[in-house]
C-alpha atoms as a printed R data frame, in Angstrom:
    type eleno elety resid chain resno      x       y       z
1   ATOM     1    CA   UNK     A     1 57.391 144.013 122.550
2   ATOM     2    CA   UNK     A     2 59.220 140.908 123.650
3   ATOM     3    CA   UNK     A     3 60.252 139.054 120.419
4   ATOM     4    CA   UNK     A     4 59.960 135.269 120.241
5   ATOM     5    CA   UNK     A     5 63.304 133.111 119.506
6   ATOM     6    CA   UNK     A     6 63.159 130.566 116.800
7   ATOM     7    CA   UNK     A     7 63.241 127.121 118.015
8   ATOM     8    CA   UNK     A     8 66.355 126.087 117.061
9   ATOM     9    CA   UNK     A     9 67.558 129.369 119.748
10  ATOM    10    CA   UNK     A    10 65.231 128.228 122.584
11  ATOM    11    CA   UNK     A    11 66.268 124.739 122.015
12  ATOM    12    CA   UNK     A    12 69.860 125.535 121.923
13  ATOM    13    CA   UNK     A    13 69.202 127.946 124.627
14  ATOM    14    CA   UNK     A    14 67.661 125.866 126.911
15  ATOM    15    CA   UNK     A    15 70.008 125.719 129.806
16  ATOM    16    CA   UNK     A    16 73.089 127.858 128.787
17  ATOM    17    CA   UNK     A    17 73.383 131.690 128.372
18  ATOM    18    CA   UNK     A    18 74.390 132.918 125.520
19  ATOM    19    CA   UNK     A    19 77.945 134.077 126.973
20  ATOM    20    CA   UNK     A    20 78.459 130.274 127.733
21  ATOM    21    CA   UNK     A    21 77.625 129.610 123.347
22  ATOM    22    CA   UNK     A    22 80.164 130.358 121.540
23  ATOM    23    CA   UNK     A    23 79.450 133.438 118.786
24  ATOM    24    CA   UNK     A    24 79.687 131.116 115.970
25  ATOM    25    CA   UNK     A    25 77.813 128.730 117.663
26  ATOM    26    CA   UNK     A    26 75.228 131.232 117.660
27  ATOM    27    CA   UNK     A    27 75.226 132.479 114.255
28  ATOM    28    CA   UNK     A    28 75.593 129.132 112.502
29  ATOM    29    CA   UNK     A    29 72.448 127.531 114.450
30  ATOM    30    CA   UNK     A    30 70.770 130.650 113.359
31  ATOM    31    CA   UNK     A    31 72.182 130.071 109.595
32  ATOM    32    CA   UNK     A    32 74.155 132.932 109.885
33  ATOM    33    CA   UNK     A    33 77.767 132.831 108.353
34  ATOM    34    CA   UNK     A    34 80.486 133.569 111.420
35  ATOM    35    CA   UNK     A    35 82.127 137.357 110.590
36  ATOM    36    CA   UNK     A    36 84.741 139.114 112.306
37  ATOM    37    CA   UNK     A    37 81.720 142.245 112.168
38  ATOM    38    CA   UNK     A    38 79.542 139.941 113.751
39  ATOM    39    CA   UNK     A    39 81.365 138.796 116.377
40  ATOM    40    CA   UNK     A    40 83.140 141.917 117.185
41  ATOM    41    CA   UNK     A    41 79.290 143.759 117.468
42  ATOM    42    CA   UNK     A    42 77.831 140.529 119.363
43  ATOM    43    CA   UNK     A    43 81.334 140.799 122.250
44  ATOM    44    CA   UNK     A    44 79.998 144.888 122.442
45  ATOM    45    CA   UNK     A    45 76.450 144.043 123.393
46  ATOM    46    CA   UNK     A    46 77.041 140.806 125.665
47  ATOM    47    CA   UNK     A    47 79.937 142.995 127.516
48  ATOM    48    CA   UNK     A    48 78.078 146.233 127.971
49  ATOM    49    CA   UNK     A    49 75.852 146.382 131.234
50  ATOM    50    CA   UNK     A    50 73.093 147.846 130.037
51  ATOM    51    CA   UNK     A    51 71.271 148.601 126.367
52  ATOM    52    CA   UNK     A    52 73.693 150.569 123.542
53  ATOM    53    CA   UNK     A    53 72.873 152.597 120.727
54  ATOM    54    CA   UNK     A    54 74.209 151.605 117.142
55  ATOM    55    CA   UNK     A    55 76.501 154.530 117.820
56  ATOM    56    CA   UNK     A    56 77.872 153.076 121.489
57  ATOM    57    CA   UNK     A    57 78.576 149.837 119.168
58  ATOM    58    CA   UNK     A    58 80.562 151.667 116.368
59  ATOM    59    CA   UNK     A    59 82.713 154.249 118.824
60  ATOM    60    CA   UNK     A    60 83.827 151.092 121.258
61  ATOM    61    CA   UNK     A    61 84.634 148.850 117.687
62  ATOM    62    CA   UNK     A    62 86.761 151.684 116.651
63  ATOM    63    CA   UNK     A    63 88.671 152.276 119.497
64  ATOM    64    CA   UNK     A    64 89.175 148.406 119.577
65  ATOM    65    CA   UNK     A    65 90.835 149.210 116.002
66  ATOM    66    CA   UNK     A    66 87.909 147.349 114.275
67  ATOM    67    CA   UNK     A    67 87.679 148.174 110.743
68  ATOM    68    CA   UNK     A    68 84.252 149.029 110.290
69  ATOM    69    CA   UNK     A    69 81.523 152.173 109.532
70  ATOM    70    CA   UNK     A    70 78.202 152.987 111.193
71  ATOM    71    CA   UNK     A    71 76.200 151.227 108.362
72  ATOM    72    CA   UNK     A    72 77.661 147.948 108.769
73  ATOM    73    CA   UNK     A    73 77.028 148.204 112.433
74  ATOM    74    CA   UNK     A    74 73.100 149.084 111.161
75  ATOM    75    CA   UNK     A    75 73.311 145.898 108.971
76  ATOM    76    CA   UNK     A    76 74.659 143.360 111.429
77  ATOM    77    CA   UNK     A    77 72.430 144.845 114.412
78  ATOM    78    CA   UNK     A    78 69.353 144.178 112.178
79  ATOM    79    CA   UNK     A    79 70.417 140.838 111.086
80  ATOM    80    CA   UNK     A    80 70.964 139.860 114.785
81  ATOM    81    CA   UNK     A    81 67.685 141.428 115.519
82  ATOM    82    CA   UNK     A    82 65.842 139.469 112.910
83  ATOM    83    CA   UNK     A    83 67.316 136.195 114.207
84  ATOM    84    CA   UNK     A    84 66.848 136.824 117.748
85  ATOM    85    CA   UNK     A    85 70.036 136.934 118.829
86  ATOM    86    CA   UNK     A    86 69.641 140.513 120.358
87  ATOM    87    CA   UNK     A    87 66.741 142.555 121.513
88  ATOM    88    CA   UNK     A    88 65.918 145.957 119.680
89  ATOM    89    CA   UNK     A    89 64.004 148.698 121.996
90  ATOM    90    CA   UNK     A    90 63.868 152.616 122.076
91  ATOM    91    CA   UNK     A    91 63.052 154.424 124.745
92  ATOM    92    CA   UNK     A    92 60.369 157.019 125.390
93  ATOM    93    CA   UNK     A    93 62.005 160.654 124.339
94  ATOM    94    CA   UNK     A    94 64.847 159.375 122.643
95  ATOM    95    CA   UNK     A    95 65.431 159.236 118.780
96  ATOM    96    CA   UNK     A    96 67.967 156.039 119.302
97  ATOM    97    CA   UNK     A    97 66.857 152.382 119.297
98  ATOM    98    CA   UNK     A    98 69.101 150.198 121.882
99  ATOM    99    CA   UNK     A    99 70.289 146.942 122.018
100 ATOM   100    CA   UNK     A   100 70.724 143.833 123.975
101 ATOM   101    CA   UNK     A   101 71.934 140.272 123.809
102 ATOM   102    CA   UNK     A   102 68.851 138.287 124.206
103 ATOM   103    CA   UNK     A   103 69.218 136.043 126.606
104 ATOM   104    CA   UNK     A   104 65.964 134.561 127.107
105 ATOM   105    CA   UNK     A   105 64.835 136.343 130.007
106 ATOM   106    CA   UNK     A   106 61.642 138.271 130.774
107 ATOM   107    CA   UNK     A   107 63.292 142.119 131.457
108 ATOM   108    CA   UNK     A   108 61.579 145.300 132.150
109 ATOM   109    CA   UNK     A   109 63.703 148.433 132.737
110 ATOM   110    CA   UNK     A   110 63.863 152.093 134.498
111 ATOM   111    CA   UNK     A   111 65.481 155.053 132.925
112 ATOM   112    CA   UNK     A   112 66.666 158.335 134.753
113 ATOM   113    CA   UNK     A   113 65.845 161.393 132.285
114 ATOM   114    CA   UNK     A   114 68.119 162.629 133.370
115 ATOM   115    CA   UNK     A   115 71.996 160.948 133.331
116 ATOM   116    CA   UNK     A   116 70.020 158.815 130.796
117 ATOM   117    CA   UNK     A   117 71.063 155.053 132.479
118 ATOM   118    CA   UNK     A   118 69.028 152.056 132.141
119 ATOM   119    CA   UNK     A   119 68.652 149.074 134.983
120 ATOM   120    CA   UNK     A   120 66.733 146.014 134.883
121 ATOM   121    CA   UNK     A   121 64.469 145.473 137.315
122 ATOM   122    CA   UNK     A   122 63.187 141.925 138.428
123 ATOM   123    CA   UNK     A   123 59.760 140.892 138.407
124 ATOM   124    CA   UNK     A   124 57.162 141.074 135.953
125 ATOM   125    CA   UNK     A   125 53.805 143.605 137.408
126 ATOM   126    CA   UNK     A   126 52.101 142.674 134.448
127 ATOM   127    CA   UNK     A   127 51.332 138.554 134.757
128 ATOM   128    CA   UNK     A   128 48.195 139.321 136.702
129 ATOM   129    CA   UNK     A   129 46.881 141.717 134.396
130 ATOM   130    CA   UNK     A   130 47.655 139.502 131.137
131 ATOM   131    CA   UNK     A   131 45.821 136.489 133.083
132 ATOM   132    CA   UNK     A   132 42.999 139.034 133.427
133 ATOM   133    CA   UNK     A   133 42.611 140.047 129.874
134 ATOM   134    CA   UNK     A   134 42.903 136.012 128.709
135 ATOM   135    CA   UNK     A   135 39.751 135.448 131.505
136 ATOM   136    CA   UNK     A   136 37.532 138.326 130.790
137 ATOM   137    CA   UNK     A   137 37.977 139.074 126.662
138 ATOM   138    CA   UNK     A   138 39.661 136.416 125.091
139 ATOM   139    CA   UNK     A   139 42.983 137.747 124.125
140 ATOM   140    CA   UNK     A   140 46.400 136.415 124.884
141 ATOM   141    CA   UNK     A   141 49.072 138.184 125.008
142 ATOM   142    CA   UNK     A   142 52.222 137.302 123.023
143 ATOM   143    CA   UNK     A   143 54.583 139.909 125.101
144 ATOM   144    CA   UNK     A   144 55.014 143.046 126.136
145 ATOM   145    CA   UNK     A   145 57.693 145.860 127.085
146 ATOM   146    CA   UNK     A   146 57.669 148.197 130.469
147 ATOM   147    CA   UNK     A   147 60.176 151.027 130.825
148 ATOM   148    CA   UNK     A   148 59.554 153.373 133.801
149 ATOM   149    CA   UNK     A   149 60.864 156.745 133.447
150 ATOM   150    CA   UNK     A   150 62.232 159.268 136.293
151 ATOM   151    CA   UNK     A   151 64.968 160.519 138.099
152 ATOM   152    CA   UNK     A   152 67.820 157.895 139.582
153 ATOM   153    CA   UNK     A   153 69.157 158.067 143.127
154 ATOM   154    CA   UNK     A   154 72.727 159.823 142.220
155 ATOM   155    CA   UNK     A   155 70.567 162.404 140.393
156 ATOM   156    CA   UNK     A   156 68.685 163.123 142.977
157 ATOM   157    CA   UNK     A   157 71.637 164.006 144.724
């Protein structure tokens, strides 16, 4: 489900990405205290083109030299999570949650079962039906998450 930002991030975020905000710009207006952890997990996500697992994070910190083990990555992804800062989602048939850097766009993905990549896909299928289920039964949706599953093109190959 998409998560909403607090309103010091939207406001902040209103006309910038993220990658344009400094890290500790980021952390502080989220009242988080600017670490070397922090930053070096946050530089991971923003630079990596699609979602990474906790243990994508902790293998490309260590062979940066980072000092760090896979619990502290655990501890600052779920801080960044609970600020907003980055997007947690798991994908169908895998026992791994992934991560993003949130940068306050509306995303829905596909996944090849079988090399296992991820790409964004524009456009959002579901607007019409969310306008239908505010119309007919009352109920407004407060976000959502789509991930189609199948086989990619160099797979198929």
């Amino acid at each position: 489900m998409d998560k909403k930002p607090s309103n010091r991030a939207v406001g902040a975020a209103i006309g910038r990405e993220p990658a344009q905000a400094s890290y500790k710009e980021m952390l502080s207006r989220e009242g988080l205290k600017n670490t070397k952890h922090r930053n070096s997990v946050l530089h991971i996500i923003e630079k990596s083109a699609q979602p990474v697992t906790a243990e994508q994070i902790y293998f490309a910190l260590v062979n940066q030299a980072v000092s760090i083990n896979l619990s502290s990555v655990y501890r600052v992804l779920n801080t960044l999570v609970e600020k907003h800062l980055i997007i947690k989602s798991s994908m169908a048939g895998e026992n791994k949650a992934v991560f993003e850097l949130n940068r306050f766009e509306h995303k829905h993905y596909v996944v090849c079962t079988q090399c296992k990549k991820v790409v964004a896909v524009p456009g959002c299928p579901l607007e019409d039906y969310e306008k239908m289920l505010a119309d007919k039964i009352g109920f407004d949706v407060q976000g959502h998450q789509l991930e189609l599953y199948g086989i990619c093109r160099d797979c198929k190959k």
